[in-house]
C-alpha positions as CSV (number, residue, x, y, z in Angstrom):
1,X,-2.7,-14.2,-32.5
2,X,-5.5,-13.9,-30.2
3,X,-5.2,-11.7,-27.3
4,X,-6.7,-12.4,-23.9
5,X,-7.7,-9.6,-21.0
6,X,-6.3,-10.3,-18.2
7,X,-8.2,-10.3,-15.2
8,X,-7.8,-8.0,-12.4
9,X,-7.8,-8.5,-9.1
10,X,-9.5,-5.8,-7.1
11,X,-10.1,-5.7,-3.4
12,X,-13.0,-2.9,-2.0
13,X,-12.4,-1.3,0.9
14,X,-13.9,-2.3,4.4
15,X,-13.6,-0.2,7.7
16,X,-9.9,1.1,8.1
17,X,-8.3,-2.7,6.5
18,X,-7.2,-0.2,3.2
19,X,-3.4,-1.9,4.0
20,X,-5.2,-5.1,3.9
21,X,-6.6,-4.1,0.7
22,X,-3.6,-2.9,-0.9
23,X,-1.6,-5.7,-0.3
24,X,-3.9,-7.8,-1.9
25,X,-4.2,-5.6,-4.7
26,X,-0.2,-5.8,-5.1
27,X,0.3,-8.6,-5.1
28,X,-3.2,-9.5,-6.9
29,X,-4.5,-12.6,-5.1
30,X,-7.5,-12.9,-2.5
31,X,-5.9,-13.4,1.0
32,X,-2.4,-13.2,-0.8
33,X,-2.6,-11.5,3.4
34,X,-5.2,-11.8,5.7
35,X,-6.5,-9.8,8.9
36,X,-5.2,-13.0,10.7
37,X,-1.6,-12.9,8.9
38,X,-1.2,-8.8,9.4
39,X,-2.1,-9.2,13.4
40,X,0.0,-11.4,13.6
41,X,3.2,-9.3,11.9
42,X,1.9,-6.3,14.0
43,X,2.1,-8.6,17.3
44,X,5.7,-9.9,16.2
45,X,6.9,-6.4,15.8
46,X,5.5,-5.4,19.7
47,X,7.3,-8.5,21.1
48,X,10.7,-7.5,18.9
49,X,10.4,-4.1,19.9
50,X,12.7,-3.4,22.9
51,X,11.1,-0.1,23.7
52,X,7.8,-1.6,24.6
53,X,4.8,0.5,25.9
54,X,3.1,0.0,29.0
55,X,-0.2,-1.7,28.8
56,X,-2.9,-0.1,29.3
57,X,-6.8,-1.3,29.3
58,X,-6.6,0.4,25.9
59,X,-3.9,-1.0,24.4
60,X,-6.8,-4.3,23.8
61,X,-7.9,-2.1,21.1
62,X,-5.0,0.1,20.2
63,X,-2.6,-1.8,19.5
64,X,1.1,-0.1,18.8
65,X,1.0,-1.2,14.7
66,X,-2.9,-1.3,14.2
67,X,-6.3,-1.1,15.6
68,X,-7.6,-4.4,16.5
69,X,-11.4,-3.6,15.2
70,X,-11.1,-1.6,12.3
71,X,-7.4,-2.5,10.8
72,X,-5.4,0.7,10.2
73,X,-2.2,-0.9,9.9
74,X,0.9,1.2,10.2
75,X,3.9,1.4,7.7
76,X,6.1,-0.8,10.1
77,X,3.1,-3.6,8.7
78,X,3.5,-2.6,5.4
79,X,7.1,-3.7,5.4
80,X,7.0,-6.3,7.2
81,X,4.9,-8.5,5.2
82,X,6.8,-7.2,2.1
83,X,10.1,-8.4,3.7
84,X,8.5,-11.6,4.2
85,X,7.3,-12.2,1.0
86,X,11.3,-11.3,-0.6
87,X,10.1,-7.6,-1.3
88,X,12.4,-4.9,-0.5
89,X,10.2,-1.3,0.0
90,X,12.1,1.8,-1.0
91,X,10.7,5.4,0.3
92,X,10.7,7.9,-2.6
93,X,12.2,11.0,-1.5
94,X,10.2,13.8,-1.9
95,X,11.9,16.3,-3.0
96,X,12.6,14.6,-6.4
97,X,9.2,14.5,-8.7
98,X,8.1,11.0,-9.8
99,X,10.0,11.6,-12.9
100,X,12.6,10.3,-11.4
101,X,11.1,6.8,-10.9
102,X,11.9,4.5,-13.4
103,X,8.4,3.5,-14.3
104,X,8.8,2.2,-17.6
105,X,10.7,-1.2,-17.4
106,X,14.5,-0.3,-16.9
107,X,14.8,-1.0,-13.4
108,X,12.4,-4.8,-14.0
109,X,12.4,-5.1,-10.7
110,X,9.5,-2.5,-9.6
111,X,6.5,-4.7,-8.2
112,X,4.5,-1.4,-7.8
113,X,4.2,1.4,-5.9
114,X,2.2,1.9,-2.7
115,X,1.0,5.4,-1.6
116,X,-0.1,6.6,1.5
117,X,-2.1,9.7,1.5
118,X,-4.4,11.8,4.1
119,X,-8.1,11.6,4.2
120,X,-10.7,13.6,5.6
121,X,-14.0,12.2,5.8
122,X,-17.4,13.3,7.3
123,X,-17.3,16.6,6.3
124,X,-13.8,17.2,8.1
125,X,-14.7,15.7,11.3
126,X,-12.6,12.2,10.4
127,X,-8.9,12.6,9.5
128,X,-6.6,9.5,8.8
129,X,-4.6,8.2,6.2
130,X,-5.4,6.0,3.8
131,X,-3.3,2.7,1.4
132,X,-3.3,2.6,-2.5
133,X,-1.8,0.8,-4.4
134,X,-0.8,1.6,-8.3
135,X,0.7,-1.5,-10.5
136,X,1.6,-2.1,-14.0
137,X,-0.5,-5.1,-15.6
138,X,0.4,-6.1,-19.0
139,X,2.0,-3.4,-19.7
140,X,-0.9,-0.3,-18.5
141,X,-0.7,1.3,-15.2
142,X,-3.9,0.8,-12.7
143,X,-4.6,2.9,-9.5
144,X,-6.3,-0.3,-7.1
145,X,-7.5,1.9,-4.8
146,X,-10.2,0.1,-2.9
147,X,-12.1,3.2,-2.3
148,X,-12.8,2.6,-6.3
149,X,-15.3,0.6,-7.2
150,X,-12.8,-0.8,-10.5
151,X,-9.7,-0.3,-10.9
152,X,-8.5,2.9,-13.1
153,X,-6.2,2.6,-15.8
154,X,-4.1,5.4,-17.2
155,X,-3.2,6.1,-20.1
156,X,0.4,6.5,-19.9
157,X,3.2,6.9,-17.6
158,X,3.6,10.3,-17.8
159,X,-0.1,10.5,-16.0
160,X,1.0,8.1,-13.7
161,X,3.7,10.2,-12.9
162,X,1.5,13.4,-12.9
163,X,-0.7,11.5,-10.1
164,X,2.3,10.7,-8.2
165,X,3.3,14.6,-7.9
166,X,-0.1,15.5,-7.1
167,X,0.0,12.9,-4.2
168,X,3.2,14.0,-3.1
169,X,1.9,17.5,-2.9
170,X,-0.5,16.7,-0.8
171,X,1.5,15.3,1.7
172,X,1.2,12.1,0.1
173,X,3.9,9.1,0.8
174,X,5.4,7.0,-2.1
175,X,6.7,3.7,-2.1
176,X,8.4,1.4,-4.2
177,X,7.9,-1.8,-4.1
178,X,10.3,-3.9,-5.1
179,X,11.7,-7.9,-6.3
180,X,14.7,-8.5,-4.1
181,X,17.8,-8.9,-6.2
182,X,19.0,-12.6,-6.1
C-alpha cells in the first residue's frame, strides 16, 4: 500500500494578524478566514455589546476586539469565528498540567488546540501576545506557529504535552478546540 504525505497548510505570520494565521492554520485552508471576515465578527460583537464605549477619534484605529491596521484580534474573535464555524472552544484550566488533555484520540472530537502566549520583541521594548496553533495531522502533532518558517512536528504526545506545561508556565493560555457534538 502506498503511502502519500499529506500536505500541510502553513500560514507565516504578517504584522499582528497571528489570529488570522492560526485560524487558518486550524482549520488548514487559505482564507478558511480572512482580514475582511474577522473585522467583520469583531464589528458584530461592538454592535451586540450593550456596554458600548464612547467613541473616540481613536477608536478608528483601536477598535474594542482588534486593531484595524495591524490585526491583533482578541479572544472574544477567536470564539466567535469558531462558534460560527460549529466549534465549541474550551479554556484549559491551569492549574491541571496538559496531562490531563486527552490528546490521543479518546475524546475524537479535539480539532486542536490554540495557545495564546506573551511576547517581547525588540529587545524588550514591544510586549504583546501572540496565537499558535498545535493540530494533529495524520496521526503526528505539529506546532503551526506562523512565527515558523515550517511547521514542527513532535515526536510524541508526551512532548506535546511537555510544550503545553512549559506554555502554561509562562503565562501561556490553552485552548481546545473542539467539533460540536451533534
Amino acid at each position: 500500500m502506498a503511502s502519500e504525505k499529506t500536505a500541510i497548510y502553513h500560514e507565516r505570520q504578517k504584522l499582528q494578524f497571528c489570529l488570522l494565521h492560526s485560524l487558518n492554520n486550524l482549520f488548514q485552508q487559505k482564507d478558511a478566514f480572512t482580514r475582511a471576515s474577522l473585522n467583520e465578527i469583531a464589528e458584530k460583537l461592538v454592535l451586540d455589546d450593550p456596554d458600548k464605549q464612547t467613541w473616540t477619534p481613536l477608536s478608528v484605529v483601536f477598535k474594542p476586539h482588534h486593531n484595524t491596521l495591524t490585526g491583533n484580534y482578541d479572544i472574544n474573535v477567536l470564539i466567535a469565528a469558531l462558534e460560527g464555524r460549529g466549534k465549541t472552544v474550551v479554556w484549559h484550566d491551569r492549574r491541571n498540567e496538559a496531562a490531563s488533555i486527552d490528546l490521543d484520540g479518546c475524546d475524537s472530537t479535539l480539532m486542536g488546540i490554540v495557545i495564546n502566549v506573551p511576547m517581547t520583541r525588540y529587545a524588550g521594548i514591544w510586549k504583546s501576545r501572540h496565537w499558535i496553533t498545535l493540530r494533529k495531522i495524520d496521526g503526528v502533532w505539529y506546532n503551526l506557529d506562523s512565527d515558523f518558517n515550517a511547521p514542527c512536528s513532535f515526536k510524541d504526545s508526551e512532548e506535546v504535552r511537555g510544550f503545553l506545561d512549559h506554555i502554561i508556565c509562562l503565562g501561556g493560555e490553552v485552548l481546545l478546540v473542539k467539533d460540536d457534538k451533534e
